[in-house]
BADOGU-859138 format. One record per residue (C-alpha): x, y, z; residue in three letters; residue number from 1. Coordinates in pm, 1 decimal, padded with zeros to 6 digits. Last residue first. Example, Ala and Ser with C-alpha at 12.3 -4.5 7.8 and 13.67 -1.06 7.14 Angstrom:
       c1       c2       c3   r   k
  01367.0 -00106.0  00714.0 SER   2
  01230.0 -00450.0  00780.0 ALA   1
END
This chain:
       c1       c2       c3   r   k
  01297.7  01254.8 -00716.9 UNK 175
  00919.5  01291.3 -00606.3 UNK 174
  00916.4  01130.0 -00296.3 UNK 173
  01259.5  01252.8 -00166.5 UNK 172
  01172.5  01571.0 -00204.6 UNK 171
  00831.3  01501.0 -00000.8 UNK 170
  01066.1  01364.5  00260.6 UNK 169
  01133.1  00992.0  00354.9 UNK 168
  01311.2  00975.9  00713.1 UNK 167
  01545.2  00713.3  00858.0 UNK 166
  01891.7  00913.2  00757.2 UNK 165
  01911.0  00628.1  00416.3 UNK 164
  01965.1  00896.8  00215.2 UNK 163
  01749.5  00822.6 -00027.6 UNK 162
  01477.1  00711.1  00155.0 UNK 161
  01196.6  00582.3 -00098.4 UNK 160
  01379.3  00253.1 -00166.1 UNK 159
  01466.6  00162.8  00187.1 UNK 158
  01073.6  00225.5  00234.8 UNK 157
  00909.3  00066.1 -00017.4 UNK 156
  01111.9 -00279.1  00113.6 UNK 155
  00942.4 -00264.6  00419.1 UNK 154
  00891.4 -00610.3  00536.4 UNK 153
  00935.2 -00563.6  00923.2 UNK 152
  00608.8 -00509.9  01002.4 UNK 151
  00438.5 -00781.7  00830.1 UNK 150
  00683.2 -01059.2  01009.5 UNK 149
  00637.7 -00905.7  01331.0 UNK 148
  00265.1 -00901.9  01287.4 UNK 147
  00250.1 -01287.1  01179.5 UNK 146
  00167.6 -01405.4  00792.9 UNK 145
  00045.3 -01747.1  00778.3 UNK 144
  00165.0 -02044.3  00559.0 UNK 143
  00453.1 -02131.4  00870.0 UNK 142
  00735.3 -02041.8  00570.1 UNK 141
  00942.6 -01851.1  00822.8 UNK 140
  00928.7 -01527.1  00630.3 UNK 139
  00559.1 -01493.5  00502.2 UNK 138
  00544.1 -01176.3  00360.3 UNK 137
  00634.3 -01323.8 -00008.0 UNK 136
  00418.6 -01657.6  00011.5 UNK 135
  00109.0 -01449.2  00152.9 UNK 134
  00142.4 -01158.0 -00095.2 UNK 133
  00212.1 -01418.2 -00401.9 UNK 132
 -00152.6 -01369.2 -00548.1 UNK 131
 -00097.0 -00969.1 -00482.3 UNK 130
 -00046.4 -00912.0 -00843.8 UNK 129
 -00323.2 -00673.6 -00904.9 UNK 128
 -00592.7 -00684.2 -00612.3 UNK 127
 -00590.0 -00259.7 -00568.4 UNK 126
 -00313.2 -00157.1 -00864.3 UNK 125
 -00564.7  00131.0 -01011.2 UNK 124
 -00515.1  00388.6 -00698.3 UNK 123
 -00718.5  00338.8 -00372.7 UNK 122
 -00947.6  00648.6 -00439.4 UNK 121
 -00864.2  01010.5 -00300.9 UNK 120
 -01006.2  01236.0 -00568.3 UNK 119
 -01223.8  01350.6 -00331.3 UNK 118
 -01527.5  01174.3 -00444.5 UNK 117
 -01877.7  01281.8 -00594.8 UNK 116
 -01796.0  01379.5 -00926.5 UNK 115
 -01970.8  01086.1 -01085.8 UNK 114
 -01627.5  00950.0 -01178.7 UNK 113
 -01498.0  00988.4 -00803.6 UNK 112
 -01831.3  00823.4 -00702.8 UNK 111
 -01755.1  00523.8 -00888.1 UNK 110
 -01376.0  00444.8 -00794.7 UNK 109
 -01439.4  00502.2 -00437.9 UNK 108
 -01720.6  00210.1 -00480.8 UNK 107
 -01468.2 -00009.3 -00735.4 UNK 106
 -01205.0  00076.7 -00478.3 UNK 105
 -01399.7 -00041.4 -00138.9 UNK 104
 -01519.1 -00333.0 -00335.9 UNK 103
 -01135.8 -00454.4 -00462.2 UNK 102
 -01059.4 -00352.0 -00051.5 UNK 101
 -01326.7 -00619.9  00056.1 UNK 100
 -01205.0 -00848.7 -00184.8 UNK  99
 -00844.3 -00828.7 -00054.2 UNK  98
 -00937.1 -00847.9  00330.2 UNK  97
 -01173.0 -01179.4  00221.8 UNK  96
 -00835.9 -01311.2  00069.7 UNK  95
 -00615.8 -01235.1  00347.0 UNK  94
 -00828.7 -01335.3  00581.3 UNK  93
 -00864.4 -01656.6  00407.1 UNK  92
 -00538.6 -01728.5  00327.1 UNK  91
 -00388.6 -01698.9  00691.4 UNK  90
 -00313.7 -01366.5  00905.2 UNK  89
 -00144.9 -01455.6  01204.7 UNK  88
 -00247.4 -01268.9  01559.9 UNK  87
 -00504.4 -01476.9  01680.0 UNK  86
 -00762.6 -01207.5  01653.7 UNK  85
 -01002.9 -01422.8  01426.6 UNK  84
 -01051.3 -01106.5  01150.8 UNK  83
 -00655.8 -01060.0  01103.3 UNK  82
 -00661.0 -00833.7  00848.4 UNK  81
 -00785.5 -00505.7  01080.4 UNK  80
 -00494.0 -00579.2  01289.7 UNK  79
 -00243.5 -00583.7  01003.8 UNK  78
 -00367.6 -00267.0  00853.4 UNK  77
 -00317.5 -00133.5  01220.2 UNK  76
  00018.7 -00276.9  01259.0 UNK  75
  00103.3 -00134.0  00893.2 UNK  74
  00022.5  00156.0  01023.6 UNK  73
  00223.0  00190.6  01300.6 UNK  72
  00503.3  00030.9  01077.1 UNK  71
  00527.3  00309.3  00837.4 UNK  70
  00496.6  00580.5  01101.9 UNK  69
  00833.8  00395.6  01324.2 UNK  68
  00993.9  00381.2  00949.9 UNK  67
  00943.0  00770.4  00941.8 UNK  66
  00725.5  00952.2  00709.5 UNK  65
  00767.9  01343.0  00682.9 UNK  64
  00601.8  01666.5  00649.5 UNK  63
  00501.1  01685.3  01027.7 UNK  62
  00157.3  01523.2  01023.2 UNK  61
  00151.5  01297.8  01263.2 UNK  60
  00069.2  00960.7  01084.5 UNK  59
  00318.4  01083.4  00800.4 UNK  58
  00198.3  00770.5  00609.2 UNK  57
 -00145.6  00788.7  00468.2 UNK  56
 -00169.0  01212.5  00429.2 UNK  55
  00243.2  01185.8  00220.0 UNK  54
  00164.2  00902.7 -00002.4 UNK  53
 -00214.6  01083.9 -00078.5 UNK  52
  00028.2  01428.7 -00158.0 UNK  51
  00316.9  01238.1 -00360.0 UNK  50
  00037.2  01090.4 -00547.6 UNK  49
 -00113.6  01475.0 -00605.5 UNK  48
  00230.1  01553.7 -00701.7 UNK  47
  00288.1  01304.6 -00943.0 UNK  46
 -00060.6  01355.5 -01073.4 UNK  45
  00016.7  01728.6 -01155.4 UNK  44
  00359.1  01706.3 -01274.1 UNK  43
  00205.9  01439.1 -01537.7 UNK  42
  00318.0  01081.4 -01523.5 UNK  41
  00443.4  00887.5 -01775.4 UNK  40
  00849.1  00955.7 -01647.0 UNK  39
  00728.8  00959.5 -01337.9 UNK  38
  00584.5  00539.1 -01387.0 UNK  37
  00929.4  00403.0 -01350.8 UNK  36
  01066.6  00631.3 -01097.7 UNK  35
  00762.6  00612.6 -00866.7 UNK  34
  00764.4  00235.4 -00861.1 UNK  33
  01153.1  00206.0 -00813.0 UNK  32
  01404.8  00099.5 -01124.2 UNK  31
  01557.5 -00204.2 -01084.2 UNK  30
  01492.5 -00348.2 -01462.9 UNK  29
  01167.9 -00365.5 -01325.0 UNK  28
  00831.6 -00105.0 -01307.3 UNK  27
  00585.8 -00421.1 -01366.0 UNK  26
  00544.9 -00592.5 -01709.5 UNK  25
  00769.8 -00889.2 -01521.1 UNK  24
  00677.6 -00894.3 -01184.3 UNK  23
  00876.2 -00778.1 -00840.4 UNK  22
  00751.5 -00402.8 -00884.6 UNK  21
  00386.3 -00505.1 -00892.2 UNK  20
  00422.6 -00704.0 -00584.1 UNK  19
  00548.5 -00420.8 -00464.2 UNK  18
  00326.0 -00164.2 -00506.0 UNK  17
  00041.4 -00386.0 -00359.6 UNK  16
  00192.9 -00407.4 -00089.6 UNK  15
  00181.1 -00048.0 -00077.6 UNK  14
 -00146.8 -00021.0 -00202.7 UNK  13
 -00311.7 -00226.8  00105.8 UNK  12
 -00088.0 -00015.7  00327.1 UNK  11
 -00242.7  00293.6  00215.2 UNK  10
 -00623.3  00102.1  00268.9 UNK   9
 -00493.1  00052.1  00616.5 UNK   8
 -00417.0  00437.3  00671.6 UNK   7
 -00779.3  00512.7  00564.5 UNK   6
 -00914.8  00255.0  00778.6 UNK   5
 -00712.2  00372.0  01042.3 UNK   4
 -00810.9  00723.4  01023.9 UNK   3
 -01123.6  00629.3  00981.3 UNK   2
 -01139.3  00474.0  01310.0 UNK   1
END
């Protein structure tokens, strides 16, 4: 269960990730997230972001994420979203999901300041820019978001793997 929870809260940033990406201020003028902010970012931090990227998405742990480990835990995220088990995600399940992950951060956010954490917080873009999450994951325009349509918006992914074999590497991650 924590596993999941941990993997959902990945998910959570990914979205989040691109939302960001999309906006004016964000990384633009076509460059991806990790390119944009790299050039800001100290070796150390890029690697330990590389690192958290690397422990939410390679699911089993062989020192790589594949699209198949992307969308298994974007099914659980999804799962854990949709609080009336109908299998759509509206608004409001959307919206409590995002306030419970904005508490989750401030909390992780806390205890890494008073030395109590693992370093492993939620990242600073938890509830920025996600207003348009619903609108943008929502393919057939219905006003809900279903599984299939959540699993097969992966845009992070196409722009992580380079070369485009199926497989994003830590190489890949940090070029």
């Amino acid at each position: 269960m924590k596993k999941i929870i941990v993997l959902s809260s990945a998910i959570a940033l990914s979205l989040a990730a691109n939302v960001t990406v999309a906006q004016p201020g964000g990384w633009g003028n076509g460059q991806s997230a990790m390119n944009g902010d790299q050039a800001q970012m100290r070796p150390d931090r890029m690697q330990a972001r590389i690192d958290r990227l690397m422990e939410r998405f390679d699911v089993n742990q062989d020192e790589q994420i594949t699209l198949d480990e992307v969308q298994s835990v974007r099914t659980a995220h999804f799962e854990q979203m949709d609080v009336d088990g109908n299998g759509l995600v509206n608004s409001d399940e959307l919206e409590t999901f995002r306030a419970h992950k904005r508490e989750q951060y401030q909390n992780d956010a806390t205890q890494n300041r008073r030395g109590k954490g693992q370093g492993k917080g939620q990242g600073g873009c938890i509830g920025n820019g996600m207003g348009n999450q619903l609108e943008r994951l929502d393919n057939d325009g219905d006003g809900q978001i279903s599984l299939s349509e959540f699993t097969a918006n992966v845009p992070l992914f196409d722009r992580f793997d380079a070369d485009e074999n199926g497989i994003i590497t830590q190489e890949e991650l940090s070029q």
